[in-house]
C-alpha positions as CSV (number, residue, x, y, z in Angstrom):
1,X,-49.7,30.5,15.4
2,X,-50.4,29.6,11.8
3,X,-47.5,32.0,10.2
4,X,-44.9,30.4,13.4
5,X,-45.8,26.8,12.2
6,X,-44.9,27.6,8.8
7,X,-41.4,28.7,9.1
8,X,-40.9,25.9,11.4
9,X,-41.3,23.2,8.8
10,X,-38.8,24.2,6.4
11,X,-36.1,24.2,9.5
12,X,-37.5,20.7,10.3
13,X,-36.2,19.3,6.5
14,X,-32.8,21.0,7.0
15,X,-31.2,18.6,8.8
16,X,-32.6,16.0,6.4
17,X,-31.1,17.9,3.8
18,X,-27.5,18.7,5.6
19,X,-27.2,14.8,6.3
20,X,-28.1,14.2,2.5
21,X,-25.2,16.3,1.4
22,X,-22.4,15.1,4.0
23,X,-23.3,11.3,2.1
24,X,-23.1,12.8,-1.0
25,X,-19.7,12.0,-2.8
26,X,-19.0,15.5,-4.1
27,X,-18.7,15.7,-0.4
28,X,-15.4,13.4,-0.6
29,X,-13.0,16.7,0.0
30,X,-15.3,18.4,3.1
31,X,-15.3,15.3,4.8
32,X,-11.8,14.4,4.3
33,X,-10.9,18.4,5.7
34,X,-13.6,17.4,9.0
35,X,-11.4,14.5,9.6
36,X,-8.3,16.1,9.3
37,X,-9.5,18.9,12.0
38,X,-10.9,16.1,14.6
39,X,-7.9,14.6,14.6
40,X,-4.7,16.3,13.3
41,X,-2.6,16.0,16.8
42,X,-2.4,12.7,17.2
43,X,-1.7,12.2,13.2
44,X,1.1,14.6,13.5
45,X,2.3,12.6,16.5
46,X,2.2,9.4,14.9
47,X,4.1,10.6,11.8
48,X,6.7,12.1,13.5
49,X,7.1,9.0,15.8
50,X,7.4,6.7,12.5
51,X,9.4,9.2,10.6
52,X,12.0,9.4,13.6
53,X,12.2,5.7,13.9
54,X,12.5,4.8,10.4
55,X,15.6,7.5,10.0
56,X,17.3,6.0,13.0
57,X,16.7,2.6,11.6
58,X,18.0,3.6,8.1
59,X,21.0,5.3,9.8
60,X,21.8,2.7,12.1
61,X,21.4,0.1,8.9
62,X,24.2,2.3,7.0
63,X,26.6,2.3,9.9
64,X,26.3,-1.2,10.1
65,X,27.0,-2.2,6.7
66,X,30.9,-1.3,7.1
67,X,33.3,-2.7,8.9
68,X,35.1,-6.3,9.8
69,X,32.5,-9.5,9.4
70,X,31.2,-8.1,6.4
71,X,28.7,-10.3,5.2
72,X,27.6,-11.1,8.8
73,X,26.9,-7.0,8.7
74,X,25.3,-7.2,5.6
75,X,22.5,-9.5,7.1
76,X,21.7,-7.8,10.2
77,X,21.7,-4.3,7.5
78,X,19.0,-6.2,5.4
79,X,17.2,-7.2,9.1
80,X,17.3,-3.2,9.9
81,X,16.0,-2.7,6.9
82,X,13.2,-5.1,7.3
83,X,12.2,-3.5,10.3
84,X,12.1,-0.2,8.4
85,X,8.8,-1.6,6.1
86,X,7.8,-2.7,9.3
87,X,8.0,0.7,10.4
88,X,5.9,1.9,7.6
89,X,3.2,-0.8,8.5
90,X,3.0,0.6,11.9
91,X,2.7,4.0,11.2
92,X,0.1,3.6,8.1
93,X,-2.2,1.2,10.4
94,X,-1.6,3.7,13.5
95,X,-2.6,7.2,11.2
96,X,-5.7,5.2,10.0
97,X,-6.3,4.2,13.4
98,X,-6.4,6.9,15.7
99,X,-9.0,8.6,13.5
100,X,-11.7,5.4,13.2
101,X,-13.6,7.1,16.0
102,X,-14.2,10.1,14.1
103,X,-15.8,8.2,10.9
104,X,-19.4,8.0,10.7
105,X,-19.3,4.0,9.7
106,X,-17.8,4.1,12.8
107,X,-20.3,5.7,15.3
108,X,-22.8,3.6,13.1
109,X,-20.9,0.1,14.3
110,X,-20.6,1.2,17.9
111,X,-24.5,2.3,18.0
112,X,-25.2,-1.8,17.1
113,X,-22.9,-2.9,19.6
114,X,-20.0,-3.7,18.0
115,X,-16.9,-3.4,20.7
116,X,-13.7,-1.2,19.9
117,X,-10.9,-3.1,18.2
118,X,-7.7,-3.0,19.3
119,X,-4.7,-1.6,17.0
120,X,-3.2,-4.8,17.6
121,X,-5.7,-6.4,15.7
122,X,-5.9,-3.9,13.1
123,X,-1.7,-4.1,12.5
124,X,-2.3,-8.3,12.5
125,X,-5.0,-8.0,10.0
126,X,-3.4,-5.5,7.7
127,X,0.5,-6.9,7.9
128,X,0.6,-9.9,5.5
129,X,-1.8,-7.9,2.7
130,X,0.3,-4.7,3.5
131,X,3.5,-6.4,2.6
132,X,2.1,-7.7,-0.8
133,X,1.0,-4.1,-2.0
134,X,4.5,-2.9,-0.4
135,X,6.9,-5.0,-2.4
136,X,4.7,-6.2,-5.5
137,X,3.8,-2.1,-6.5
138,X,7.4,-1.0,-5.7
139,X,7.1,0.9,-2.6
140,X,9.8,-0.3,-0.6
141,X,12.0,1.4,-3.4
142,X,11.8,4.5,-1.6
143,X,13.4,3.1,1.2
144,X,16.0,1.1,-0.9
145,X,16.5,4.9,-2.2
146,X,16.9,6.6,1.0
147,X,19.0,4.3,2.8
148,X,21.6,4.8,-0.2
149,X,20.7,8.5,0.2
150,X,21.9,8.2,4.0
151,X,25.1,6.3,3.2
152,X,26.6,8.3,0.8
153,X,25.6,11.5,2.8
154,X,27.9,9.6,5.8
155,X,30.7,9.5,3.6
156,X,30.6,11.4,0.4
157,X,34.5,11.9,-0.1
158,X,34.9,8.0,0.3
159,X,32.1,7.6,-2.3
160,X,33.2,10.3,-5.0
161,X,37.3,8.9,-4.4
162,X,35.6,4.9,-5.2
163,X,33.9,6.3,-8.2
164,X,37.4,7.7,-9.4
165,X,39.7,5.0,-8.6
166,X,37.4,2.0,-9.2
167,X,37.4,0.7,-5.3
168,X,34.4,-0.6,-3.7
169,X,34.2,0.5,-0.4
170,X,30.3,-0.5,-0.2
171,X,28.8,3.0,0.0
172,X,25.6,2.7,-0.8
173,X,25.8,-0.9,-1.2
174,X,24.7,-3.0,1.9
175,X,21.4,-3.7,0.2
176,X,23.3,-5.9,-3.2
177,X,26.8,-6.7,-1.8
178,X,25.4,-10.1,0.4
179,X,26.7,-13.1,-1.4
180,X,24.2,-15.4,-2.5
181,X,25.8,-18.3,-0.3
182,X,24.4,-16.4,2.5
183,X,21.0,-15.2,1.5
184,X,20.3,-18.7,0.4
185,X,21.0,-19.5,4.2
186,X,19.2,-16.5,5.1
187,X,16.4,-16.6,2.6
188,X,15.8,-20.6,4.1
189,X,15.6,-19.3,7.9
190,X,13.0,-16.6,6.5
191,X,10.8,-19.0,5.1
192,X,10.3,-21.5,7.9
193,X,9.4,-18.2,9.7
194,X,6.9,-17.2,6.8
195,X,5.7,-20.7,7.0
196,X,5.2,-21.4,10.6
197,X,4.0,-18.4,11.6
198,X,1.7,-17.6,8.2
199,X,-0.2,-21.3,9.8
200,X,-0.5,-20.0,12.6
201,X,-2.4,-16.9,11.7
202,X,-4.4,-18.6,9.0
203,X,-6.1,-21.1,12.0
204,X,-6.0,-17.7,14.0
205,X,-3.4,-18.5,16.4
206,X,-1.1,-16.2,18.1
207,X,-1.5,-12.4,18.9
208,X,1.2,-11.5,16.6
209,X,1.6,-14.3,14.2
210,X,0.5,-11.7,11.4
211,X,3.2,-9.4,12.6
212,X,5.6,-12.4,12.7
213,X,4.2,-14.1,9.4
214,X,4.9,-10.4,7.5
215,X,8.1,-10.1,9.0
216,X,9.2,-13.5,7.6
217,X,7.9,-12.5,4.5
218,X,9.7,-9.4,3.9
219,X,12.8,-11.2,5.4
220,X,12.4,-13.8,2.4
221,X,12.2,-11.4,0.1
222,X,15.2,-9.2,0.7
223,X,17.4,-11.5,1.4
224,X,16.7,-13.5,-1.8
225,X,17.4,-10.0,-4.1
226,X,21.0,-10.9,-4.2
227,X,20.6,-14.5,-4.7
228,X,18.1,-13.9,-7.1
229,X,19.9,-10.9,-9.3
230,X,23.0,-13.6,-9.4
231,X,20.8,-16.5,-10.6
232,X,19.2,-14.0,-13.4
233,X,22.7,-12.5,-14.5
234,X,24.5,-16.0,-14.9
235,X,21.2,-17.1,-16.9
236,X,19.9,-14.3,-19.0
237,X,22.1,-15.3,-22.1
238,X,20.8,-18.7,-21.7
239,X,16.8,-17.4,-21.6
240,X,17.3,-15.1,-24.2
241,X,17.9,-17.6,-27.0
242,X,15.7,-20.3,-25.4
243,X,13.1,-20.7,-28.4
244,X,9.9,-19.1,-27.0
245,X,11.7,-15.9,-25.8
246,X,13.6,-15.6,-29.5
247,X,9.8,-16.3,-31.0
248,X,8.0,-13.5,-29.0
249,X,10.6,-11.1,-29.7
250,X,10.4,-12.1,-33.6
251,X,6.4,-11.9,-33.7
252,X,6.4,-8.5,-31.9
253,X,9.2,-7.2,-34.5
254,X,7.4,-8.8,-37.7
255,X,3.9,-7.6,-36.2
256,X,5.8,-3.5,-36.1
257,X,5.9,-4.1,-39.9
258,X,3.5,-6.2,-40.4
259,X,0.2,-4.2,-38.8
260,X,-0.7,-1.0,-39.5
261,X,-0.1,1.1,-36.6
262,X,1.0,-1.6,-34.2
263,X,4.0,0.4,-33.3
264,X,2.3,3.3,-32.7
265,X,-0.2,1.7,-30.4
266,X,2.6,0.0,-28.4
267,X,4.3,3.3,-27.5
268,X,1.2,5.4,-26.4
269,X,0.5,2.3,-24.2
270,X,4.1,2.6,-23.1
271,X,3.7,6.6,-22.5
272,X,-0.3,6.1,-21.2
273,X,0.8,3.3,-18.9
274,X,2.8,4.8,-16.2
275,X,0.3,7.4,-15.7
276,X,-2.6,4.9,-15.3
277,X,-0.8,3.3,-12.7
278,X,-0.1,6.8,-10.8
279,X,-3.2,7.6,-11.3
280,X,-5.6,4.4,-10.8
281,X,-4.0,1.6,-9.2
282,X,-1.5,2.9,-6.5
283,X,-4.5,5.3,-5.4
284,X,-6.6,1.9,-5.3
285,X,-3.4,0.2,-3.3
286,X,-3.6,2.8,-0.2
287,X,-7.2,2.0,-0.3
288,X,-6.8,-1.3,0.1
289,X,-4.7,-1.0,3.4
290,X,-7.3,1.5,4.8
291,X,-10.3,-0.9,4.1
292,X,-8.1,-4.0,6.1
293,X,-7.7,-1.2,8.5
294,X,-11.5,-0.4,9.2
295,X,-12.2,-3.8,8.6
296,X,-14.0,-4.1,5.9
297,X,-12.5,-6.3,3.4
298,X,-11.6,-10.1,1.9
299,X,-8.5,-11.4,1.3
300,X,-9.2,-14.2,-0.8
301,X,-9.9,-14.5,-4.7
302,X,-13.1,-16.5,-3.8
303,X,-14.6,-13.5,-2.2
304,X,-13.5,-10.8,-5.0
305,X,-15.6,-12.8,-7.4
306,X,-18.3,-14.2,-5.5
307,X,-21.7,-13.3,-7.9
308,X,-19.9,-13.6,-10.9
309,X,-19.4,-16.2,-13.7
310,X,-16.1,-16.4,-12.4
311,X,-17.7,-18.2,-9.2
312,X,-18.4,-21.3,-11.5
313,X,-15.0,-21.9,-13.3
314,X,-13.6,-21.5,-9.7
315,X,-16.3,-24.3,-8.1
316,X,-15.0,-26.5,-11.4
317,X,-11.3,-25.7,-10.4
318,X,-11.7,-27.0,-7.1
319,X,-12.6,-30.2,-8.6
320,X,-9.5,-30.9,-10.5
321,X,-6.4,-32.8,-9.5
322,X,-4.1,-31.6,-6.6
323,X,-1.3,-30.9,-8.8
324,X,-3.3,-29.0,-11.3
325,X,-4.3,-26.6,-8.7
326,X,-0.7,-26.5,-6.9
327,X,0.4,-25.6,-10.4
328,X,-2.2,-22.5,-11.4
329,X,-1.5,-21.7,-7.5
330,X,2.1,-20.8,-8.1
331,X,2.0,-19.7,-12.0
332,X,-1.0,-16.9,-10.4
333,X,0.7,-16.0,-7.5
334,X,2.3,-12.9,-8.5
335,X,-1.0,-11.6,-10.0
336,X,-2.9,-12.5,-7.5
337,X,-0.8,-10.8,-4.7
338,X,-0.6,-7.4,-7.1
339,X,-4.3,-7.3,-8.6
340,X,-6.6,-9.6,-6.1
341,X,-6.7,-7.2,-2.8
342,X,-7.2,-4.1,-5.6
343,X,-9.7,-5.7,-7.0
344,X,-11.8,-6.0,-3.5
345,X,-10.9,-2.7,-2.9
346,X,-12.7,-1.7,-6.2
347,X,-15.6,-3.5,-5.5
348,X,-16.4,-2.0,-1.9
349,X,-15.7,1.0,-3.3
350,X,-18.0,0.7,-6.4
351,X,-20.9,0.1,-3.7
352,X,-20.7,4.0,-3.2
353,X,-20.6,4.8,-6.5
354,X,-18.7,5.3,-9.4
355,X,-18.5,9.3,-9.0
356,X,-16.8,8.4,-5.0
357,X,-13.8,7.0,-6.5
358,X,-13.5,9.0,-10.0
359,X,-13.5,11.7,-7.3
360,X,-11.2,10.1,-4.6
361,X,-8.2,9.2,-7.5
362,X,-8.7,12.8,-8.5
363,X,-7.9,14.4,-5.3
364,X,-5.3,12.0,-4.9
365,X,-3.4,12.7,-7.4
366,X,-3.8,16.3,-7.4
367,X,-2.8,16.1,-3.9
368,X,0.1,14.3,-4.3
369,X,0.9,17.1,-7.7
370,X,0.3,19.6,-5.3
371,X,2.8,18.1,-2.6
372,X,5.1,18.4,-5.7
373,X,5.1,22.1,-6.2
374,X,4.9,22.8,-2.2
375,X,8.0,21.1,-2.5
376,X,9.9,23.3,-4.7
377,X,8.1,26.7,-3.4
378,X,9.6,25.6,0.1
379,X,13.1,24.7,-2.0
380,X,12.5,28.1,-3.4
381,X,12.1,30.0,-0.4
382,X,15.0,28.9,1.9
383,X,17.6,28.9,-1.0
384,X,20.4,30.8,-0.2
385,X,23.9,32.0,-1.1
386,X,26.0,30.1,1.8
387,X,27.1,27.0,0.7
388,X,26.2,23.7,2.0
389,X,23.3,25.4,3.7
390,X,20.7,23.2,2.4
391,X,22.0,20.4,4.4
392,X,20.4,22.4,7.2
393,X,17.0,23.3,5.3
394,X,16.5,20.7,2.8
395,X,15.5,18.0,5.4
396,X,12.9,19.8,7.3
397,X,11.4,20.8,4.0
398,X,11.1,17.6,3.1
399,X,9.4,16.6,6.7
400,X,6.9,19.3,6.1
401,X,5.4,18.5,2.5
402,X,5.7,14.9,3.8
403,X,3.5,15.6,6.7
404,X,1.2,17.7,4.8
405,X,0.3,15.0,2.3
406,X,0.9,12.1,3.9
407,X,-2.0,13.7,6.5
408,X,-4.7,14.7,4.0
409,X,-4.2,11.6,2.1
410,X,-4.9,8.8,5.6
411,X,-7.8,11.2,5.9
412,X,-9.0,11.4,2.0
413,X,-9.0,7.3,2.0
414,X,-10.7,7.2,5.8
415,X,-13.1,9.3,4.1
416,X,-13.2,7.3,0.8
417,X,-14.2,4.4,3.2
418,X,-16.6,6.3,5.5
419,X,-18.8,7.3,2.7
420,X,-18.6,4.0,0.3
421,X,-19.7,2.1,3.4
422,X,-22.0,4.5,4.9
423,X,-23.7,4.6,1.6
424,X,-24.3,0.9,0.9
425,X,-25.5,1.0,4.8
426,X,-28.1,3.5,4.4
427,X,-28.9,1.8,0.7
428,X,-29.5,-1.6,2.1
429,X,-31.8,0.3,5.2
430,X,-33.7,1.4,2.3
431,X,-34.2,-1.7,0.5
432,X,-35.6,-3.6,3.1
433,X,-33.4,-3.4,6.2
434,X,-31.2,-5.8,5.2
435,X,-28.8,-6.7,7.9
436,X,-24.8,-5.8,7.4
437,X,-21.8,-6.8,9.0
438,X,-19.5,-4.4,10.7
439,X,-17.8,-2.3,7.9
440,X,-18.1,-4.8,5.0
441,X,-21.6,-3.7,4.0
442,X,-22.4,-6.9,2.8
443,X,-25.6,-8.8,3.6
444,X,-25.4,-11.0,6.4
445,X,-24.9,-14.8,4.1
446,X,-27.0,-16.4,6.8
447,X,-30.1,-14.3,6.4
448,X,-33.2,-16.1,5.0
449,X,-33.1,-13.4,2.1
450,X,-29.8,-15.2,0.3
């Protein structure tokens, strides 16, 4: 009996020791590869769905664009292609969605009570942030990309004979030809959209007034690209000899002669750059959609520096004038939309550790390097003699890397989120039970304790 109860105990710490690993965040890859097995139908569904939806928007969007009415074409094109980022919103939100359930945040939410979420929720709560990240980090110029892709693919012998007798037949166009009569019209109708529903879903009113509020935002922004490019083109002689333009550009030339190795510094910042962006912030963007996904975030620059010393200047900034605020307001919007939901990102994150996310960029960008060279081995492999035959091969070589790394990476940040939250959970257990909200992993702000 004495030699049976000593083999026992040492099977008695395993599972101690198995559930110590799975939270570790070395373990960032394994769980990200569990995910992907518990639920790799209905991702592959959902991508599919999207993918097919947002190709039959983009194709219908380049038929559109030619014809009679031509401006009248051009708006509903730039509508279509609205609803194509709106595609992409739904199809992100859905892939993070369907495989909640299988996160262990999750099971740890539903074991205190909290009730399942509808995806309607999650696509209301995600849309306006989503949008920001979309346009301010340059997404949407993949789609800008494609849908030229598409229109010169309908037509290539019109667009090679424009290029050689100097027509415009609008090939690849319907995105800059709108005059900027129209998307003034246009851009105006998108804003009271943006601004009526964007009230509404800031007093929480309205099932879809997030939807609603996004798509009025996106609308506002396309429509003004035209009106906007014309407005910088018939000014940009004017701003470059305004005086504080001319005076930058002389201090940075005089300070490349001036300082020792100013001008070296300024291009390996201008080489380094890019890749820091690759590497750090657009990993950090997707992040940010799959924390409003789960949840677990704040949306507001209050929140991102709650704790800090930044709390006070913002307590003294409330105090001052209307205008002065109104003014800071618009002069930070731009930063604010690009850098604020990164930064909560970053700090929910941090909770698990700085080795989780060293660890989550790293697979992301390898994953995304890797999707690179699958990419040209399946290039590689169905090349042929025939001619034209890649027309036939090239697309569904395309769908496949896409799926591949689109899949892993919803379930590397699902991950990235499971174990940053699971870990400040099972750190604030062991520092006194501390109660959390649902997914934020914050201390509840009415408990005695704060």
């Amino acid at each position: 009996m004495s030699g049976t109860s000593a083999l026992a105990a040492p099977r008695q710490d395993a599972a101690p020791r198995r559930a110590s690993w799975r939270l570790s965040p070395y373990a960032l890859p394994l769980n990200a590869l569990r995910i992907l097995a518990k639920c790799a139908l209905p991702l592959i569904l959902w991508f599919s769905a999207g993918r097919l939806v947002r190709w039959a928007l983009l194709l219908l969007a380049a038929t559109v664009s030619h014809g009679s009415w031509y401006q009248a074409r051009l708006v509903l094109t730039m509508l279509l292609f609205t609803l194509v980022v709106m595609t992409s919103l739904a199809t992100t939100v859905g892939m993070l969605y369907v495989i909640r359930e299988a996160l262990l945040e999750t099971q740890a939410r539903r074991a205190g009570g909290e009730a399942k979420e509808s995806l309607l929720n999650a696509l209301n709560r995600t849309a306006l942030v989503f949008a920001g990240i979309y346009t301010t980090w340059g997404f949407v110029a993949d789609d800008a990309r494609e849908f030229s892709g598409i229109d010169m693919m309908r037509q290539p012998d019109r667009y090679i004979l424009d290029a050689g007798s100097g027509d415009d037949s609008g090939v690849a166009a319907g995105l800059l030809n709108l005059d900027p009569k129209v998307s003034l019209v246009t851009m105006a109708v998108a804003y009271v959209v943006k601004w009526y529903f964007g009230r509404r879903h800031e007093a929480g009113e309205g099932r879809f007034s997030g939807m609603l509020a996004t798509f009025g935002e996106l609308a506002f922004a396309f429509y003004g690209i035209n009106a906007l490019a014309t407005a910088v083109g018939a000014r940009s002689d004017w701003i470059g000899h305004r005086s504080a333009i001319a005076a930058w550009h002389d201090f940075a030339s005089s300070a490349e002669d001036g300082v020792p190795g100013w001008k070296q510094v300024s291009e390996w910042l201008g080489d380094v750059w890019p890749h820091v962006i690759d590497a750090l912030a657009i990993p950090l963007a997707w992040l940010t959609v799959g924390i409003l996904v789960y949840g677990a975030y704040a949306e507001d620059t209050r929140t991102t520096i709650r704790g800090t010393r930044l709390e006070e200047a913002a307590a003294h900034l409330e105090r001052t004038h209307n205008w002065t605020r109104l003014a800071l307001v618009k002069l930070s919007a731009g930063w604010t939309a690009r850098w604020i939901p990164l930064l909560n990102s970053l700090r929910l994150t941090a909770r698990g550790g700085v080795a989780l996310f060293g660890l989550f960029a790293l697979c992301y960008v390898g994953l995304h390097i890797g999707g690179d060279f699958l990419l040209r081995a399946g290039r590689y492999l169905t090349a042929s003699e025939e001619p034209y035959l890649w027309f036939a091969t090239g697309e569904p070589v395309v769908y496949v890397v896409d799926l591949v790394v689109t899949l892993v990476t919803m379930c590397l940040l699902a991950a990235t989120f499971d174990l940053a939250a699971t870990r400040a959970r099972a750190r604030a257990r062991a520092n006194g039970g501390a109660p959390v909200t649902g997914g934020t992993a914050e201390p509840d702000r009415s408990s005695p304790s704060r």
